[in-house]
Backbone as a printed PyTorch tensor [residue, N CA C, xyz], in Angstrom:
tensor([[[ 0.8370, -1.1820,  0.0000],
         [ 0.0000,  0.0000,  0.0000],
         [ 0.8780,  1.2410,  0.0000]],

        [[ 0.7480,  2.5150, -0.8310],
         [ 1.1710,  3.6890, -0.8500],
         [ 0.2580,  4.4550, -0.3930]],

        [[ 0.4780,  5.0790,  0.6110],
         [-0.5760,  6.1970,  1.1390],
         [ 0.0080,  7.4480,  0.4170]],

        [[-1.1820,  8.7310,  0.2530],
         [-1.5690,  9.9670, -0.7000],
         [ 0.1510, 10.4980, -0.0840]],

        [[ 0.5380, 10.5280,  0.8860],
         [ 1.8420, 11.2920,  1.7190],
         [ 2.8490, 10.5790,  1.6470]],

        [[ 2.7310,  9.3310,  0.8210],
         [ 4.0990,  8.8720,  0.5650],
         [ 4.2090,  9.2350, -0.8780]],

        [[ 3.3870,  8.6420, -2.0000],
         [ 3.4150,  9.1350, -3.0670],
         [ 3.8340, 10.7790, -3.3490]],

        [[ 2.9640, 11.6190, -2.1400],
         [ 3.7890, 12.6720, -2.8040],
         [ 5.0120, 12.8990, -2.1750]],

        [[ 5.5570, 12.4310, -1.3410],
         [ 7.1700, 12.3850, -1.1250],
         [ 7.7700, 11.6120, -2.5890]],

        [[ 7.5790, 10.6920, -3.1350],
         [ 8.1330, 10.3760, -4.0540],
         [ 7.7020, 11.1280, -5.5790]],

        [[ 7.0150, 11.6720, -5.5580],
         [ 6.9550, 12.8970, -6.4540],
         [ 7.8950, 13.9990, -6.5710]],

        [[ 7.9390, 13.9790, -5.9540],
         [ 8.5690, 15.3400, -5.4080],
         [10.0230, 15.0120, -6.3340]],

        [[10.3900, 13.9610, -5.9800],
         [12.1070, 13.6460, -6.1960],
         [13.2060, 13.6930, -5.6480]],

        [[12.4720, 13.6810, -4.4100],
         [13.8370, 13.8140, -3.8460],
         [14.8000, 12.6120, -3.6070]],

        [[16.1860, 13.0280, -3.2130],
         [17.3280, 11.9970, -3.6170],
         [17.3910, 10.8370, -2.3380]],

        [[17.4820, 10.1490, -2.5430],
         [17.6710,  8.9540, -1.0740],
         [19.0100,  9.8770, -0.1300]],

        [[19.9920, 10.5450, -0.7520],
         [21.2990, 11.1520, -0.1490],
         [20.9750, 12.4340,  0.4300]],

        [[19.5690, 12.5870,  0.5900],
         [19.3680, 13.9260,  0.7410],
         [18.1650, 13.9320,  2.5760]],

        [[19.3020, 12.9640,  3.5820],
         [18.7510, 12.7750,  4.6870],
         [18.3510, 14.4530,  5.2400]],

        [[16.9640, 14.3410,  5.8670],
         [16.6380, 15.5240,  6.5870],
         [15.8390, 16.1470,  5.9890]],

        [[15.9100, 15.7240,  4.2870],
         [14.5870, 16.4940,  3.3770],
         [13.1320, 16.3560,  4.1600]],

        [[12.0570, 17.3830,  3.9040],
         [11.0270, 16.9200,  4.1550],
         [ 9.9430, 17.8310,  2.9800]],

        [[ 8.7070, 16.9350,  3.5270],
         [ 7.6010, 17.2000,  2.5250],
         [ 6.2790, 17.2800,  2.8370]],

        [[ 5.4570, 17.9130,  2.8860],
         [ 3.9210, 17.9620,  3.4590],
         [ 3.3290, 17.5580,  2.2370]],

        [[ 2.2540, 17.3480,  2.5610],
         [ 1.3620, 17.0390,  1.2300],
         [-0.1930, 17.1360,  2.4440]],

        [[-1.1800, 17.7420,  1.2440],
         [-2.7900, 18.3270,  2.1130],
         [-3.9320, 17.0970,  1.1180]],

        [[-4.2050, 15.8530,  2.0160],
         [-5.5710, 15.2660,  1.5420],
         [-6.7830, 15.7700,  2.4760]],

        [[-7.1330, 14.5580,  2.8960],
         [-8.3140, 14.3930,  4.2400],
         [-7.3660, 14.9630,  5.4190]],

        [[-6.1680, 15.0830,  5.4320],
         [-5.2230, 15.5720,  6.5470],
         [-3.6530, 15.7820,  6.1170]],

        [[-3.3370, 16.6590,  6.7980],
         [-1.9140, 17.4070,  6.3510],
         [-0.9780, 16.1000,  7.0730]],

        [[-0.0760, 15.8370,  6.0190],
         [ 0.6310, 14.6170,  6.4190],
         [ 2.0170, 15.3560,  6.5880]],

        [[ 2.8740, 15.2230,  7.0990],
         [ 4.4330, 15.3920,  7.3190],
         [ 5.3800, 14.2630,  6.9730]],

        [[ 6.1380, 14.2610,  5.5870],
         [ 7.2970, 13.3770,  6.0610],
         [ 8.9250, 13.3510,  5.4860]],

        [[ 9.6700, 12.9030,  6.7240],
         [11.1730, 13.2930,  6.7900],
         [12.0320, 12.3230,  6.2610]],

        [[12.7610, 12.4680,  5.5340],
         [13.8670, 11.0090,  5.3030],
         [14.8020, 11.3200,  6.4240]],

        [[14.9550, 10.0900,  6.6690],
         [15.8440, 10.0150,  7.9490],
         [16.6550,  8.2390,  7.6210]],

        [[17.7590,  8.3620,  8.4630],
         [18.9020,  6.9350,  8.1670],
         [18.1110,  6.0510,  9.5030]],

        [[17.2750,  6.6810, 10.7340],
         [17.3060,  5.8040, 11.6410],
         [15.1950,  5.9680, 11.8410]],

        [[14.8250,  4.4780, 11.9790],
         [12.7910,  4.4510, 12.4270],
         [12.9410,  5.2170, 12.9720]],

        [[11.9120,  5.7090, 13.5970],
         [11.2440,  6.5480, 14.5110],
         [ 9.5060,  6.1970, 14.1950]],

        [[ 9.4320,  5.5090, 15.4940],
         [ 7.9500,  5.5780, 15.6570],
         [ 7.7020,  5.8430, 17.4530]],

        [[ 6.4150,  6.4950, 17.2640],
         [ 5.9760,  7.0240, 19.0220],
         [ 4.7350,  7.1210, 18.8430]],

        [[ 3.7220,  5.8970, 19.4650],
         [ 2.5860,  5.9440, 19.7190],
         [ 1.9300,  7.1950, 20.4070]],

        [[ 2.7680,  7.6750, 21.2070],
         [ 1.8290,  8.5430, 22.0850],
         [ 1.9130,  9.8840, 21.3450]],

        [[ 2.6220, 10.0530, 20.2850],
         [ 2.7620, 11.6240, 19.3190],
         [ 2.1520, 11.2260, 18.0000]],

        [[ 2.0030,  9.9430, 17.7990],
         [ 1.7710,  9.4070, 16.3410],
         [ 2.8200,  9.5590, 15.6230]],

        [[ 4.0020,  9.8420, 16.0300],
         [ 5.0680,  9.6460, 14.7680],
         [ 5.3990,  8.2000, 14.2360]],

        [[ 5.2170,  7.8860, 12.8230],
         [ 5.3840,  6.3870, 12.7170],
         [ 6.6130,  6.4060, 11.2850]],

        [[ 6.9700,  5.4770, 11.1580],
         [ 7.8880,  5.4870,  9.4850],
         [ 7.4300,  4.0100,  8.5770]],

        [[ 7.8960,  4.1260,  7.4160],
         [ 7.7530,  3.7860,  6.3790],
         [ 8.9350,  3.7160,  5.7630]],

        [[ 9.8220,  1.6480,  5.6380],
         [11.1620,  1.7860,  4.9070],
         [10.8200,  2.4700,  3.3200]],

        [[11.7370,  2.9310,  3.0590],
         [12.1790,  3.2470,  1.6670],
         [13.7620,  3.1630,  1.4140]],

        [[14.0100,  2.1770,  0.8920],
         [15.3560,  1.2380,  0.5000],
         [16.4110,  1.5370,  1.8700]],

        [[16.8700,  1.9120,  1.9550],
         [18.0260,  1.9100,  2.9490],
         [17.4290,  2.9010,  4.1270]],

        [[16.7340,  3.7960,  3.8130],
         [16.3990,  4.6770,  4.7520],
         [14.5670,  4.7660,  5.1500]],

        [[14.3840,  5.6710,  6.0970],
         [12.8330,  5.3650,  6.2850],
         [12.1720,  6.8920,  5.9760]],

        [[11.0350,  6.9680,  5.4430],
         [ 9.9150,  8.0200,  5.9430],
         [ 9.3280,  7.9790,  7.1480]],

        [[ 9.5860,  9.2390,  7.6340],
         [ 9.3420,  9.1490,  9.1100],
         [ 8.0290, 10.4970,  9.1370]],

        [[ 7.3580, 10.5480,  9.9830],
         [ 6.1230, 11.1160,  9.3450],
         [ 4.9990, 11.2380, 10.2810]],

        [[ 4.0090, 12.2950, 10.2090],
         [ 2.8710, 12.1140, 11.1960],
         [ 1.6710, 12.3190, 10.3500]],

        [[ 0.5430, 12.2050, 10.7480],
         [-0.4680, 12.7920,  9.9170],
         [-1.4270, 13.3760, 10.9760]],

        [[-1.7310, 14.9040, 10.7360],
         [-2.4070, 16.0640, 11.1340],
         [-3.9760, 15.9170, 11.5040]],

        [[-4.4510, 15.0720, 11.5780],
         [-6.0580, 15.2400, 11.3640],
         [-7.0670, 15.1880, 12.5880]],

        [[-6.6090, 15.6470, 13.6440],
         [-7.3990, 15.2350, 14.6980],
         [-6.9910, 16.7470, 15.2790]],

        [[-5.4920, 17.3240, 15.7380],
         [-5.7050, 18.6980, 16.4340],
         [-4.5320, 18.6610, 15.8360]],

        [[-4.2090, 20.9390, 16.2660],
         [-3.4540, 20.9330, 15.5490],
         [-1.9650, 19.9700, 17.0980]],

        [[-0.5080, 20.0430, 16.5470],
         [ 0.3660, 19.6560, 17.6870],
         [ 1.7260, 20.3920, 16.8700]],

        [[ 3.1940, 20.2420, 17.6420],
         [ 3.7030, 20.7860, 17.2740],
         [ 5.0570, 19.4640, 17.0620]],

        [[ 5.8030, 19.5210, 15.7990],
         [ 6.6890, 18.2770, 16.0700],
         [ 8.0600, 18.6600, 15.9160]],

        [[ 8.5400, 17.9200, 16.8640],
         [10.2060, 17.6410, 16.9860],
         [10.6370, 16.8350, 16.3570]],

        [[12.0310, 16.9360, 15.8220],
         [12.4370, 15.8880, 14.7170],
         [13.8830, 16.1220, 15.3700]]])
């Protein structure tokens, strides 16, 4: 499965070498996501990731209030 906020991270184009990039994209909810070399997931903030070849999308999605995120 590709969710609407991964696809548009991979739209976008950005380079796998290009750790720290990030990307929003606006469906049913404003999604956030970061390439990063190391997971990161936290139930209690909703931050979760998604591998993409060597590295992960790391990422939240907006739809319930607004919050503020640390990376």
């Amino acid at each position: 499965m590709c969710a609407d906020s991964i696809a548009a991270f991979l739209a976008v184009g950005i380079e796998p070498c290009e750790l720290g990039a990030a990307v929003t994209s606006l469906g049913s909810t404003l999604a956030v996501k970061l390439l990063s070399s190391a997971r990161v997931d936290d139930s209690a903030t909703g931050v979760y990731s998604h591998r993409l070849g060597d590295t992960w999308l790391v990422g939240e999605a907006l739809d319930k209030s607004p919050c503020r995120c640390t990376w």
